[in-house]
N, C-alpha and C positions, 0 to 999 in steps of 0.2 A: 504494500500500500504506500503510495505515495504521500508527500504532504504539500502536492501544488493545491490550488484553492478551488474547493468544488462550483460548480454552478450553484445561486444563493437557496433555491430550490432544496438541494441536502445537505444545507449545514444548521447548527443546531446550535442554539446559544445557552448556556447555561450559567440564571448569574447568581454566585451566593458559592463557594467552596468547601461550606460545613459540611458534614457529611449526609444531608441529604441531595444537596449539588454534588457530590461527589459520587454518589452511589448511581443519580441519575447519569452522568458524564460515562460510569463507564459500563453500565447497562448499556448506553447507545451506542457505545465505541465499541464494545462487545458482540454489538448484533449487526456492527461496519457501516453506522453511519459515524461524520464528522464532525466533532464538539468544539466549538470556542469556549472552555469555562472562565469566565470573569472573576473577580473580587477585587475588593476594593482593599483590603489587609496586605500585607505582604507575605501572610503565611497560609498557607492551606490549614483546615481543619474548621474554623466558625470559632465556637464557644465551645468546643472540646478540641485543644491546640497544644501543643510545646513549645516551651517557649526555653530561652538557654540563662542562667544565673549562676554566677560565681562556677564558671567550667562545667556544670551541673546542666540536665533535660529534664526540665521540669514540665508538669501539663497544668493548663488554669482551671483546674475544677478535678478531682478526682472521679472515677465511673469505676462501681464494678457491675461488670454483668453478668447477666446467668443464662443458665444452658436451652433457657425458653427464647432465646434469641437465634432464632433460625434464619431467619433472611440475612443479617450482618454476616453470621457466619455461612451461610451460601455467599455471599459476596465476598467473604475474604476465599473464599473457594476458586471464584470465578481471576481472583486474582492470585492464584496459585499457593495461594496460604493455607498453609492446616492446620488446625485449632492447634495440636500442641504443640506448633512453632510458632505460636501469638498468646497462648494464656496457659499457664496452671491451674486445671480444674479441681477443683474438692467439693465435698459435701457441704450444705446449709451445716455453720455449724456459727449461731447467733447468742453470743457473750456481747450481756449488757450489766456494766458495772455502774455504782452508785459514788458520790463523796460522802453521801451522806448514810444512803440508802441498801440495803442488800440490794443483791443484782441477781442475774439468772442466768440461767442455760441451758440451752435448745437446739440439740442434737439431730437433724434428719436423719433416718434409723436407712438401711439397707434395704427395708421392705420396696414390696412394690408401692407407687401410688394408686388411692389417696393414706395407703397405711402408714407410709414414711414420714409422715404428719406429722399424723393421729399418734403416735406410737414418740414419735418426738419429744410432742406436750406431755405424754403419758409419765417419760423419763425424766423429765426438764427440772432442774435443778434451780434452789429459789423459789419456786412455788406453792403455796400450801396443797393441800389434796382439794379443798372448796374451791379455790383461783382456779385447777386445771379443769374441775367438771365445767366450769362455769365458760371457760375456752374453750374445752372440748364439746361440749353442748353446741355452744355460738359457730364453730366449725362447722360441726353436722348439720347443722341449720341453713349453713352458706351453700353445705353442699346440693343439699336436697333443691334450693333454690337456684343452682345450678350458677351460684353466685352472681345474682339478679337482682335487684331493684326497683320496682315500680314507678318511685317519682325519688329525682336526687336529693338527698340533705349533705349537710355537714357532716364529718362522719364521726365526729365528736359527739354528737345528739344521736345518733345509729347505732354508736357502742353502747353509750347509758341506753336505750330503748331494749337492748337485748344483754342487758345484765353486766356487763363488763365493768367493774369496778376502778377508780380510780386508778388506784394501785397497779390494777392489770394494764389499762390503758398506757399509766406512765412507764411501765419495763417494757410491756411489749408491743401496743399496736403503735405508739406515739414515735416510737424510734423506726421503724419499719415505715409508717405515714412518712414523718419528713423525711426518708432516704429516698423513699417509691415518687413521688410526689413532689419533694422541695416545698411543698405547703405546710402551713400550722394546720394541728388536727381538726381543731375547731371550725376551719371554715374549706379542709378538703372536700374533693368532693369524694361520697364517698363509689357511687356507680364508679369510676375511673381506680380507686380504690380496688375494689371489688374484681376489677380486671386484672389487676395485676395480678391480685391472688390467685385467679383462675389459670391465669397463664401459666404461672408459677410453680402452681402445689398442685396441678392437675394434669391429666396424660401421663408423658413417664416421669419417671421418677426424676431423671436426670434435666428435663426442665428445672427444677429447684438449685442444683449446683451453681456454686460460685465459679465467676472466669473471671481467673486475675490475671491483668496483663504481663507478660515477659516484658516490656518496653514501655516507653513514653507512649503518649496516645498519636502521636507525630505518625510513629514506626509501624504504628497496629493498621489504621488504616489511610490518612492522607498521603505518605511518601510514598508507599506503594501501589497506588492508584493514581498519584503523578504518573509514575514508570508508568504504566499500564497506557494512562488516557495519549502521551507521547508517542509510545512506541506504536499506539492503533491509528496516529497521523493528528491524533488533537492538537490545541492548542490550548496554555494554560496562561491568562493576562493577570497579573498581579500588582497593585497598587492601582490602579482604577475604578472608579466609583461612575457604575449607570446615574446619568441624572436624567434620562427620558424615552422614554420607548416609539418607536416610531411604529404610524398606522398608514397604509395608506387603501383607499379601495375598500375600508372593513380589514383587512389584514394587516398581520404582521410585519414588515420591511427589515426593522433590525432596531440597534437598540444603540445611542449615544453618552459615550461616557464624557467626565474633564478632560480625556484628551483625546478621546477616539470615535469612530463612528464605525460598525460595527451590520453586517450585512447579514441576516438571514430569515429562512421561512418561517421556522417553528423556536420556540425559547420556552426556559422553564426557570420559573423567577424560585430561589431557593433561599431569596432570606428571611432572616428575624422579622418579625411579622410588623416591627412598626416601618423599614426599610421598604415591607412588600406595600406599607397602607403610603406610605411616603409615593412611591414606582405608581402607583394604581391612581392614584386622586385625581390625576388629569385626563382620566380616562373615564366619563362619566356611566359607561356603559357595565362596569365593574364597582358600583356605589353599593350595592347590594352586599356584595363580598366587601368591601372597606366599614361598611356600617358594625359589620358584626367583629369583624376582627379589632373594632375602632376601642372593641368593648374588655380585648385583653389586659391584663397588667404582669408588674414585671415580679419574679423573687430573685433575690440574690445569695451567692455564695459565698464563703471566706473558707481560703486556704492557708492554715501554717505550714511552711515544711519547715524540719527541725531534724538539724543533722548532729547525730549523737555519734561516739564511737562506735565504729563498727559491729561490736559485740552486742550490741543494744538490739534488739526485738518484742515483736508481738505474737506471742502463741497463737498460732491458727491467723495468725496477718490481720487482724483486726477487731477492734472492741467500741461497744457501744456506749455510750455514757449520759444514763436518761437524769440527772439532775444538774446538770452546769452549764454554762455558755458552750463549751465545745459540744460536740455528738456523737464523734468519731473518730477514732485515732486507725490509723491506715498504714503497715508497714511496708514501705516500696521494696523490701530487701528479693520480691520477683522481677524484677524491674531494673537488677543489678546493678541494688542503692543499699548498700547494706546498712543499717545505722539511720536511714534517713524512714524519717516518720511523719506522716501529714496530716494534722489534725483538722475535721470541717466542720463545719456550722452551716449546716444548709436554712430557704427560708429567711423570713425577716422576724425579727424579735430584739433584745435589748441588744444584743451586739451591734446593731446595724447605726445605733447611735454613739458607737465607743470609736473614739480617733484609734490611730494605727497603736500610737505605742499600748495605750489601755488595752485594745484586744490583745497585741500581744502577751503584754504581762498576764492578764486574765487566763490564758490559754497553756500558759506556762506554769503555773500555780498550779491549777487542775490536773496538768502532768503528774505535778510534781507531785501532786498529793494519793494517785494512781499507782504510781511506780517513785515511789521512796528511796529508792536506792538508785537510780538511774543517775548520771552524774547531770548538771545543766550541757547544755546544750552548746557546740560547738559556735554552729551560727543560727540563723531563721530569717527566714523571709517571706512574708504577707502578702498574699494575693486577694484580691476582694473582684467576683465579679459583679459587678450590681445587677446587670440583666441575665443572668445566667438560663433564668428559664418563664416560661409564660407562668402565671399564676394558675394552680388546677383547684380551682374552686367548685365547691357546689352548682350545681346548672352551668359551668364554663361551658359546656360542652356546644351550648345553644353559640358562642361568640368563636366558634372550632368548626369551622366549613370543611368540607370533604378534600383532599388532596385531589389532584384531578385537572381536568380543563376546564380554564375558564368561560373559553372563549377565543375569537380574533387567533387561531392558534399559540394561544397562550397556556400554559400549566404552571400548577402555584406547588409547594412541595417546604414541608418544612416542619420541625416534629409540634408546633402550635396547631398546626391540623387533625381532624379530626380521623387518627390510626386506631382508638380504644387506648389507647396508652397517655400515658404522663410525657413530657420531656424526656424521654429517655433518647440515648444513640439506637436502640433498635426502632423507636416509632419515625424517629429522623430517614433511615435508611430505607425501611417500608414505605415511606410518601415518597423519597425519591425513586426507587423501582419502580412502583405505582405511575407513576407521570411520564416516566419513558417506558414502560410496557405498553401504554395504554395511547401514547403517542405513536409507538411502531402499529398497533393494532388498528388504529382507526384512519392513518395516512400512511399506510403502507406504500400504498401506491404511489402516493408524491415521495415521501424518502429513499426511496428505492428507483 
């Protein structure tokens, strides 16, 4: 395959690099059409990126994800990766500790699912026998309902409705909530809630297992779908920002950035959802789709990394911490960081008011008060994204349009759309498949 410039007929624009731009770019280039991917950053990835510090690959937000991510991992497939040259799998195995408070623990058992549960809760350590019936109950509940909903609430108001106690809520659903979600429990939603679980704890068993990355998030999937979209004749434009789409006739023509102007038939807008409502506004034909996405809001993330001596670790790579400002402490030592440890605070709550140095020392106290004997810390460095992810409220879902064509051969793609999932990188990669499967399928004939 050549890389002279096709007729504007089968070239395909793709603007936004996160990885649902990215997943579409090389679905297209996969199936041998031609991609231009745009971005205005100078780094591939979006809002799950590496970025480089004190000689260190560091990524702005931590992910881990699990083994009900099928499409990502079909896509790192399609780019010649196999899970166990991108992640260390293990079992669900959810230690969550207190400063103040006992903590727990909750083992997914060997069984098939949904026993590997059930049989989890049955073992789970920290709980009285009344707290687990009263789990295991609210479980078998989810099940039978096929973990369904009728009308969304908050799923703070959903747990009290079917018995969950305080106490239950604060060790277990609350920490699981802001991981799954990035929302306070209070005003998650809980139907998108409810999905996760199904995904999760339901089919085989091995959907629940943890995949932690061998590498930065760079390595797992942006750099190696650079290679890919290249070597299939694409083109990848960095540091330009689209300020306007061009229409002509009812269609498509191409798309104008700060410094370029940009030729093609079909494009698939792949950003951050206030960027798409930014792209769309002067297109009054697409107010419908602007009205509702007008209606998202943001949460933010904070990342410490914190580089201890080497010897320094987390049993099982990671703990949860249901009463302090941090939430999670995440050991990169898969990641071949040994000693380096990331604490996050997903969500917005009193941190989001605390300048850099206060959350630091905050973050560092709560270490310290965890692990006692760990010595302080080599160095640390602060990462805050404030947009990290769309808010997953209650009835969000109603402001969460379908990934898809819009129109004017345009496709919108972006994990703010409506996948059944939260922000996650697998709901991101699902909307971008989605928009170039669905773009081959219905213009076959003009791409081709």
């Amino acid at each position: 395959m050549t890389n002279s410039s096709p007729p504007v007929n089968k070239q395909v624009i793709v603007v936004g690099a996160g990885w649902a731009g990215l997943a579409a770019a090389v679905e297209l280039c996969h199936r041998g059409h031609r991609v231009i991917l745009i971005d205005a950053g100078q780094q591939l990835g979006g809002r799950a990126r590496s970025i480089h510090y004190n000689g260190q690959t560091l990524d702005n937000g931590q992910h881990i994800l699990l083994g009900a991510y099928k499409e990502l991992l079909g896509l790192l497939k399609t780019l010649g990766i196999q899970e166990a040259d991108a992640f260390v799998r293990t079992r669900l195995n959810l230690k969550i500790d207190g400063l103040q408070k006992t903590g727990l623990h909750i083992t997914a058992s060997q069984l098939f699912s949904p026993l590997h549960m059930l049989f989890g809760l049955i073992t789970a350590r920290g709980l009285s026998l009344n707290e687990k019936r009263k789990i295991i109950r609210f479980w078998i509940s989810l099940q039978l309902s096929s973990f369904t909903i009728k009308q969304d609430i908050g799923l703070g108001e959903f747990l009290i409705k079917h018995q969950q106690t305080e106490r239950i809520t604060t060790l277990f659903w609350a920490p699981l909530c802001v991981a799954a979600l990035n929302t306070e429990i209070s005003t998650a939603s809980t139907e998108v809630f409810l999905n996760v679980l199904k995904n999760s704890f339901t089919g085989s068993r091995s959907n629940s297992d943890l995949l932690l990355p061998k590498s930065s998030l760079g390595g797992i999937l942006p750099e190696p779908a650079a290679h890919f979209i290249q070597q299939h004749g694409g083109e990848i434009i960095l540091g330009e920002r689209v300020i306007s789409i061009n229409l002509e006739n009812e269609q498509l023509t191409g798309v104008v950035t700060d410094k370029n102007t940009y030729a093609a038939s079909h494009m698939i807008l792949a950003t951050p959802f206030k960027q798409t409502y930014r792209l769309l506004e002067a297109l009054p034909e697409f107010s419908a789709f602007n009205q509702a996405i007008a209606s998202l809001e943001h949460e933010p993330i904070a990342t410490l990394y914190m580089q201890f001596p080497e010897n320094i670790r987390i049993d099982d790579y990671m703990l949860g911490i249901c009463d302090g400002v941090t939430q999670w402490l995440i050991d990169r030592r898969t990641c071949g960081q040994a000693g380096l440890i990331a604490a996050v605070i997903s969500a917005s709550g009193k941190h989001t008011a605390m300048d850099k140095a206060t959350l630091t020392q905050t973050i560092l106290q709560e270490t310290a008060r965890l692990f006692p004997h760990w010595p302080a810390p080599v160095t640390t460095f602060l990462m805050r994204e404030k947009q990290a992810t769309f808010s997953c409220t209650a009835n969000s879902r109603r402001f969460r349009p379908s990934a898809g064509h819009l129109g004017k051969n345009i496709w919108v793609a972006g994990d703010y759309l409506d996948t059944g999932l939260p922000a996650t990188l697998e709901g991101a990669v699902i909307s971008g498949l989605q928009c170039a499967r669905e773009m081959i399928n219905q213009h076959n004939t003009i791409l081709n």
